[in-house]
C-alpha positions, 0 to 999 in steps of 0.5 A: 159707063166709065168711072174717071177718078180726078186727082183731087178726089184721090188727094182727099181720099188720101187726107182722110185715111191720114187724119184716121191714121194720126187719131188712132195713133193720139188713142194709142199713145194716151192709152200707154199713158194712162197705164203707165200712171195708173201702174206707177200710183199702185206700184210708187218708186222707193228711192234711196234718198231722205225723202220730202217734209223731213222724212228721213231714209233708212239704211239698212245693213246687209251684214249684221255686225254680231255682239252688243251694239254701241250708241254713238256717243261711247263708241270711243269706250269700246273695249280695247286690250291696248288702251286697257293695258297702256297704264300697266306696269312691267311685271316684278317677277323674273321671265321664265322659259315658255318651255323646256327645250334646247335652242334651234335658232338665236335671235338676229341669227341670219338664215335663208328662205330659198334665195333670200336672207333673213335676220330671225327676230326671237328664239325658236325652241325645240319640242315635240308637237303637241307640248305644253307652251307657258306663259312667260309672264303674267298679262292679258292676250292681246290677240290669236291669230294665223300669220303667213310667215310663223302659222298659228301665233299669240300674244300677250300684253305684259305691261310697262310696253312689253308684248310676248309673242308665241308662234307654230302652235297647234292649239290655242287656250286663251282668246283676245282680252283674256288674263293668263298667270306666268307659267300657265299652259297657254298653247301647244306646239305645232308645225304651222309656221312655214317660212321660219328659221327652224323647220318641223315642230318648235316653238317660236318666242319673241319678245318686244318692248316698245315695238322694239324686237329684244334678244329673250336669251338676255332677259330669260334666266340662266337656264340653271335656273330655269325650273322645267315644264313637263309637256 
């Protein structure tokens, strides 16, 4: 006997597997979202913002930053060289030579450094490496640093608005913040200035007062005078 198959019949044959279809989707998707809960209960999200009822975030460094920590209301009061040494005076005493040693390049003596032309700031004074530098007057180092143009250099705040400058140095005694007497060994010569009037092994001196860059061989004494460091 012959089976027919109506139309009608195929069509409900047809919504049916459609409505199985749509339920086992609505299962699928409640299924994810009951997961999706259950792991964001266990696992809450840490936002980075002050949270809610006066709560309030914490940010924390990811340098620490080294040394004694300040409390916000001082951290005006921290130590500084420069407000330290703004109320000293000019030392009494005469300036005396950082070194004993014959002068290579005078102050606003113009040299060449390949296709440019230079106006020196400050003497630069013959010695061997590894001679003695002195201090020329009595103050506080206000820094050691390394400098693109001159290498290794340091000053030192003298008072009265007077900042001394020694540079290609090798090394170094004193650090910032720390007081140096006239004639102390401060340093050594070195060979790490780069782009200098002078070339080799030399001492570099500047004076400033000011800001302003003096000529030293106007307020150094005559070299008569001058009572010689041995290196």
């Amino acid at each position: 006997m012959k089976k027919y198959f109506s139309v009608p019949a195929l069509l409900r044959q047809v919504s049916r597997r459609k409505r199985l279809l749509t339920a086992l989707l609505y299962v699928f998707i409640v299924g994810l979202l009951a997961a999706a809960i259950t792991r964001f209960a266990a696992h809450p999200l840490k936002l980075p913002f002050p949270a809610f009822g006066g709560q309030q975030a914490v940010l924390q460094e990811e340098i620490p930053t080294p040394g004694p920590s300040v409390s916000l209301g001082v951290a005006d009061a921290a130590y500084s060289p420069l407000d330290l040494l703004a109320p000293r005076q000019k030392p009494s005493e005469p300036l005396q030579w950082p070194l004993a040693g014959e002068v290579l390049t005078r102050h606003h003596q113009i040299y060449r450094v390949g296709n440019q032309l230079r106006l020196h700031v400050g003497i630069d004074l013959a010695g061997a490496v590894g001679t003695l530098v002195y201090a020329a007057w009595p103050g506080i180092v206000l820094e050691v640093r390394e400098d693109v143009r001159l290498g290794l250099l340091l000053e030192i705040d003298h008072g009265g608005g007077y900042v001394s400058r020694y540079a290609n140095l090798s090394d170094v005694f004193f650090g910032a913040g720390e007081e140096v007497a006239a004639g102390e060994p401060i340093a050594r010569v070195g060979q790490t200035a780069v782009l200098d009037a002078a070339e080799g092994a030399f001492l570099h001196f500047a004076l400033y007062r000011d800001g302003q860059a003096l000529d030293p061989l106007t307020v150094l004494p005559a070299r008569q005078a001058n009572q010689e460091n041995s290196s």
